[in-house]
MARRO-188925 format. One line per 8 residues: their letters; for each residue x, y, z of C-alpha. Coordinates in Angstrom, 3 decimals. Layout:
<sites>
a = X,Y,Z; ...
</sites>
This chain:
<sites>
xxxxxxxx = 0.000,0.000,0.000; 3.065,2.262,-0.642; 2.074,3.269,-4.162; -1.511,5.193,-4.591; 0.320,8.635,-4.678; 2.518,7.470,-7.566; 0.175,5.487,-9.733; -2.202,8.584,-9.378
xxxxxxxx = 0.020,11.461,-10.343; 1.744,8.813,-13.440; -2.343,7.860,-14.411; -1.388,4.421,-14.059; -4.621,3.565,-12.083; -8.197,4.391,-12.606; -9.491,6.306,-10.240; -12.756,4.434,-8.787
xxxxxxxx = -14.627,6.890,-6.658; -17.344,6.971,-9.606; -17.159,3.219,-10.468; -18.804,2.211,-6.942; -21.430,3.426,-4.501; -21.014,6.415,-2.121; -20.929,4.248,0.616; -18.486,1.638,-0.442
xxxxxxxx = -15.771,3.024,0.789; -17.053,3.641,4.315; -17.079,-0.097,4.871; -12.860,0.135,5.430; -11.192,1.778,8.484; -10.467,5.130,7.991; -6.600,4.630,7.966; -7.073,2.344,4.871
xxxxxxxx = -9.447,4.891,3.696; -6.455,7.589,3.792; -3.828,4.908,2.256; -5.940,4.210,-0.432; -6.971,7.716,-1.705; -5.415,10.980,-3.180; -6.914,13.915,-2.099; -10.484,12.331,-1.696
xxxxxxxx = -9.902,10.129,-4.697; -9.332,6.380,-4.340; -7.277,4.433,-6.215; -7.295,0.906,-4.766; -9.875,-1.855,-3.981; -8.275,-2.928,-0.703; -8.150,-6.551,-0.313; -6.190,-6.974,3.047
xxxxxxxx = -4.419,-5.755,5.273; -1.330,-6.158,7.917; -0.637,-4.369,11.101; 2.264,-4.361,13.401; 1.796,-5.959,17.262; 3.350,-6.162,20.184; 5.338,-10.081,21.372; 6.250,-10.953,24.484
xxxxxxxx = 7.564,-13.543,27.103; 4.571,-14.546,29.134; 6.260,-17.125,30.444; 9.314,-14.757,31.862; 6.521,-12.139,32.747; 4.753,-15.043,34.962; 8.012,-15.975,36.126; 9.277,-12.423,37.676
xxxxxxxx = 5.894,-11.107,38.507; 5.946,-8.371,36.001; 2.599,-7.529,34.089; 2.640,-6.975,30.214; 3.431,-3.478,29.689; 0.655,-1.288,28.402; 2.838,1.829,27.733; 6.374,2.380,26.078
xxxxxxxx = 7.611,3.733,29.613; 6.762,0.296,31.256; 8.105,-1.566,28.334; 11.547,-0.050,28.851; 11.592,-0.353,32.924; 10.201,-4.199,32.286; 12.816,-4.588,29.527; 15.787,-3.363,31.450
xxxxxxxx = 15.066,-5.874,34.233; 14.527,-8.797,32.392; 17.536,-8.435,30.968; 18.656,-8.095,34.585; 17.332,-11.394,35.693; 20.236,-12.847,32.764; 16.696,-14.488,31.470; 16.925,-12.886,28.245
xxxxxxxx = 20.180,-10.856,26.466; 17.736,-8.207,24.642; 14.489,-6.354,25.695; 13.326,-5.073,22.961; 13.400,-5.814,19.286; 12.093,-3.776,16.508; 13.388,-2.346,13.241; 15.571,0.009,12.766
xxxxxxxx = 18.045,-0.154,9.729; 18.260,2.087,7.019; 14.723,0.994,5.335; 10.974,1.427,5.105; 11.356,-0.443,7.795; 12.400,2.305,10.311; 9.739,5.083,8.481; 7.132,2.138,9.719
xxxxxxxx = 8.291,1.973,12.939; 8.815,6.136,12.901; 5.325,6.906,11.895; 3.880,4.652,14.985; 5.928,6.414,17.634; 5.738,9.692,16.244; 1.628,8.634,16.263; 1.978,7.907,19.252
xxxxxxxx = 3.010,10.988,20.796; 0.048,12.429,19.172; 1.951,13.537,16.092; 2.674,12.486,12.281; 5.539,12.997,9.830; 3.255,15.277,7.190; 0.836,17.909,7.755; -2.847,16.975,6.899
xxxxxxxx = -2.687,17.674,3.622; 1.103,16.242,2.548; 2.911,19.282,1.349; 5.326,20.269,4.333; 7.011,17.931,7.011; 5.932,17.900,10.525; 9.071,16.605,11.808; 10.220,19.520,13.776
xxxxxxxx = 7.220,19.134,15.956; 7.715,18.542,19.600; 5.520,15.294,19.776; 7.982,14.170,16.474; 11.067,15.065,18.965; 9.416,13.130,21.595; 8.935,9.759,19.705; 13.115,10.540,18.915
xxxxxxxx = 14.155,11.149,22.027; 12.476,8.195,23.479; 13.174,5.561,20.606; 16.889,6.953,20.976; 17.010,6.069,24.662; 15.850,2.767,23.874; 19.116,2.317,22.304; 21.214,4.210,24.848
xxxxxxxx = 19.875,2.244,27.721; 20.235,-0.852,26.806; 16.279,-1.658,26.580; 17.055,-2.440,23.241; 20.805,-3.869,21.435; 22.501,-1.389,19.463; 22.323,-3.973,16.590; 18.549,-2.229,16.273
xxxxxxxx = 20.346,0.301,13.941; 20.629,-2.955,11.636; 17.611,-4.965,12.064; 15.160,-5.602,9.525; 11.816,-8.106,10.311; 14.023,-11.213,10.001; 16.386,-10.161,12.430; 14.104,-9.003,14.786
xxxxxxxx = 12.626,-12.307,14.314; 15.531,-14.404,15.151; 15.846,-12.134,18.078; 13.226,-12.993,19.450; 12.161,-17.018,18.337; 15.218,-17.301,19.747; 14.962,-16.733,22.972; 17.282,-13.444,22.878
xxxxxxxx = 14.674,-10.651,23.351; 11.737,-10.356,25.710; 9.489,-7.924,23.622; 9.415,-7.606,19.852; 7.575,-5.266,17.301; 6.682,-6.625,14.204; 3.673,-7.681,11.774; 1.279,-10.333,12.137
xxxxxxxx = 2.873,-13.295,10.882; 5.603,-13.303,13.506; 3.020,-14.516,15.722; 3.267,-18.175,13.244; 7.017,-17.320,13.529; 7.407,-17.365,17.309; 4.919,-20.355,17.715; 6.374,-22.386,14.873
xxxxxxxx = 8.521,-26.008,14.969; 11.206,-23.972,14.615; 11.070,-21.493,17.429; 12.458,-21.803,21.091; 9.607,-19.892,22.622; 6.986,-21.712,21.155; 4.100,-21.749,23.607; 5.361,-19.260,25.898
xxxxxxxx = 4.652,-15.862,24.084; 1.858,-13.700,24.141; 0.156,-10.916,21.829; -1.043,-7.439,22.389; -1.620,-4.315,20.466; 1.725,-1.634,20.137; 1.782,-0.100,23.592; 1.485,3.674,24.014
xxxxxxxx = 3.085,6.821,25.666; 1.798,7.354,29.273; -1.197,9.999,29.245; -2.761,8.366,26.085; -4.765,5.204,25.303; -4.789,5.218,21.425; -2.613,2.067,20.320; -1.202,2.679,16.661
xxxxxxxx = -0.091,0.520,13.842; 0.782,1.594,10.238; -0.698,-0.330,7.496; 0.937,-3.153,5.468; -0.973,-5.191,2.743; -2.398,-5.357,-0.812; -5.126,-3.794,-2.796; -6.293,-3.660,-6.466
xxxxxxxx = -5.991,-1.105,-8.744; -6.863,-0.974,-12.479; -4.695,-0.792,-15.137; -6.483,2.385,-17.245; -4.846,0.945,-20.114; -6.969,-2.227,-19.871; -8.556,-3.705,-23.006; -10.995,-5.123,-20.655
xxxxxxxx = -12.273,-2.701,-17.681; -15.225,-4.082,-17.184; -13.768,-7.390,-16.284; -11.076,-5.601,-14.085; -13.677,-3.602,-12.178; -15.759,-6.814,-11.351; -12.872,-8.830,-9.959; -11.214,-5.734,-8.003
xxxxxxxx = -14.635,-4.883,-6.554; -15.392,-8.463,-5.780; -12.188,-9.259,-4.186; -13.314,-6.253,-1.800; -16.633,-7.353,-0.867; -18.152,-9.441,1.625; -18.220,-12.324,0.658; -15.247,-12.556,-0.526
xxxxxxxx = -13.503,-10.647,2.404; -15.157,-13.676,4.489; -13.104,-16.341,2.481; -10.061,-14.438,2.817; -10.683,-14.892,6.514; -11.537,-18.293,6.323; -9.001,-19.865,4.282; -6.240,-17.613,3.620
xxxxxxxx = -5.622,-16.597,7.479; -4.718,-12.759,6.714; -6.550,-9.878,8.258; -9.132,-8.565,5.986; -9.907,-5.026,4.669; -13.608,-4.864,5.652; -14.171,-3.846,9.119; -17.321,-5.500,9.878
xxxxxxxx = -15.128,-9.015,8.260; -12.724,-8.567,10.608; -15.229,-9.337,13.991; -17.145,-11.584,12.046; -17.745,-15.193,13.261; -14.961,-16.165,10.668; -12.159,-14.246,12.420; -13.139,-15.209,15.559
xxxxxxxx = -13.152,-19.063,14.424; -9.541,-18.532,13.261; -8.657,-18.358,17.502; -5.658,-16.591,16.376; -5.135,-13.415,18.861; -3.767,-10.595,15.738; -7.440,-10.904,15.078; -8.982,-9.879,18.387
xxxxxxxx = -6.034,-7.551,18.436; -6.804,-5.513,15.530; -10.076,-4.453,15.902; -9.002,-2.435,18.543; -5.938,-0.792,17.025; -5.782,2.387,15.025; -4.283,2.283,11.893; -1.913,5.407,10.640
xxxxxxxx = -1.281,5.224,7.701; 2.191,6.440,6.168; 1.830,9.516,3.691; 1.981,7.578,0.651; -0.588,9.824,-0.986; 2.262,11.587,-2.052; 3.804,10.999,-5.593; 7.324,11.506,-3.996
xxxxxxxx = 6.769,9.203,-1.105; 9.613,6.868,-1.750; 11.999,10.010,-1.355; 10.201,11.049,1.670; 10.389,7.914,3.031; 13.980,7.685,2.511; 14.601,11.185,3.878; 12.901,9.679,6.946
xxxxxxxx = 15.102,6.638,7.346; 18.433,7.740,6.487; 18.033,10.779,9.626; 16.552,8.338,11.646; 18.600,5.948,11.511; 21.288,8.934,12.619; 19.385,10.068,15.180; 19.006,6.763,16.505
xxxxxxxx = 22.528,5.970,16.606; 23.797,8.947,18.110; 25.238,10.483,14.971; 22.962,12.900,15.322; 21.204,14.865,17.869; 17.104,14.954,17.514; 17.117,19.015,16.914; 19.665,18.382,14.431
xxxxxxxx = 18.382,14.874,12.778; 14.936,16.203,12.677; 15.916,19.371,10.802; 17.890,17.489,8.710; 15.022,15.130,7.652; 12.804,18.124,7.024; 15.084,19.719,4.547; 15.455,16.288,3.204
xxxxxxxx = 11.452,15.839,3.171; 11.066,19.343,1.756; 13.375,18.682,-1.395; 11.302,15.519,-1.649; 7.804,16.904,-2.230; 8.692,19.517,-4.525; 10.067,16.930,-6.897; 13.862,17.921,-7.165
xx = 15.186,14.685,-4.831; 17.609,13.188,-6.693
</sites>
């Protein structure tokens, strides 16, 4: 869901808005709405979706008498004293290498400090902002204080993975399917891990994921529309939202699909999960979002090492942001 902005400006997708009912669209979270639509106009038939969670060691949680952490601040306390007890060498694992990666991970912490990387309407950064300096600071001292290994600033999903499966890290960040990973033949904490939403700052109780996943868009050079409209619709609808549920195990698009008697017979916890998570999407409405995306990243990744401060970093990736959306990134 990284490329609505793109297709749009390059009119390599139709726009549907016109091609459905004025209601169809209301049927999707309103995070998926956003991904899925430039400036008003949608792009995309979502088909499904992925959202980032929160692992963790019930088993050394039980074992200590610590509860799962419900806010970052607790996650970092809990972290730094499992690691303590010698249970566990990491606290916590998430991504943050020079990728889209890290802009994922960015957009949920700068979310939740009650900020985002883009003003409303996508044409100057926000990244300046204090609730952007706040997410920074605090996935910096992450990093600095051991909660989480400095090899963070080289992680990507499989590392973070192996962190975790295992045995190495307590807590992990990561998308839905590391939920099969941790519980799988394979894995050395299978059985002993729960599942929760992405905690949140203290003060707030809005839990935040960004949106992974696929959606349909047609081709408007298409010898045969008709035929592309009727499967990209269909794919979108009930009924076949429900099979998606049902057979192929990902979370679906449609809201109402994903609390429906099908998800709940899957007895897999992302699904109970979800429902209750607010999606942010990143600002891929823009045509130049790979470029913002990057200018994201590469400062972050900085700022999170220590090569540069957060007034500094966050400067830095605004300029970089700013050259971005006015088309003259290299």
């Amino acid at each position: 869901m990284a490329w609505p902005g793109q297709f749009a400006k390059n009119k390599l997708a139709t726009p549907v808005n016109e091609l459905v009912g004025a209601d169809f669209f209301e049927q999707f979270p309103e995070g998926l709405r956003q991904a899925a639509s430039v400036d008003g106009t949608y792009y995309m038939f979502p088909l499904y979706i992925d959202e980032s969670f929160f692992l963790y060691r019930q088993d050394l949680l039980d074992k200590h008498g610590f509860q799962v952490p419900r806010s970052w601040e607790e996650v970092k306390d809990t972290a730094a004293k499992l690691v303590d007890t010698g249970d566990v060498s990491y606290g916590l694992a998430f991504q943050g290498d020079v990728y889209e990666g890290l802009t994922c991970n960015v957009t949920e912490f700068v979310a939740d400090a009650g900020g985002s990387l883009l003003n409303d309407d996508l044409t100057r950064p926000e990244t300046t902002s204090s609730e952007t300096k706040r997410a920074f600071e605090f996935m910096r001292s992450l990093i600095a204080d051991g909660a989480a290994p400095r090899a963070t600033l080289t992680y990507q999903e499989q590392d973070t993975n192996d962190a975790f499966s295992g045995g190495r890290a307590a807590f992990l960040r990561n998308w839905s399917y590391a939920w099969g990973i941790a519980n799988g033949p394979d894995s050395a904490v299978a059985g002993k891990v729960g599942l929760a939403a992405r905690p949140t700052f203290d003060g707030t109780d809005e839990h935040h994921s960004t949106i992974g996943g696929w959606g349909n868009s047609i081709n408007p050079h298409t010898q045969q529309p008709a035929a592309a409209l009727t499967f990209a619709r269909w794919m979108s609808s009930e009924t076949a939202q429900q099979f998606l549920t049902r057979e192929g195990g990902v979370l679906p698009a449609r809201s109402a699909s994903l609390v429906s008697e099908d998800a709940k017979r899957q007895n897999r916890p992302t699904y109970d999960t979800a429902a209750g998570i607010t999606l942010v999407p990143r600002p891929t409405s823009t045509a130049y979002y790979p470029k913002v995306s990057q200018g994201v990243y590469q400062n972050g990744n900085s700022i999170l090492g220590g090569q540069a401060s957060v007034d500094g970093g966050t400067r830095a990736m605004a300029s970089a942001i700013s050259l971005a959306l006015s088309g003259e990134a290299l």
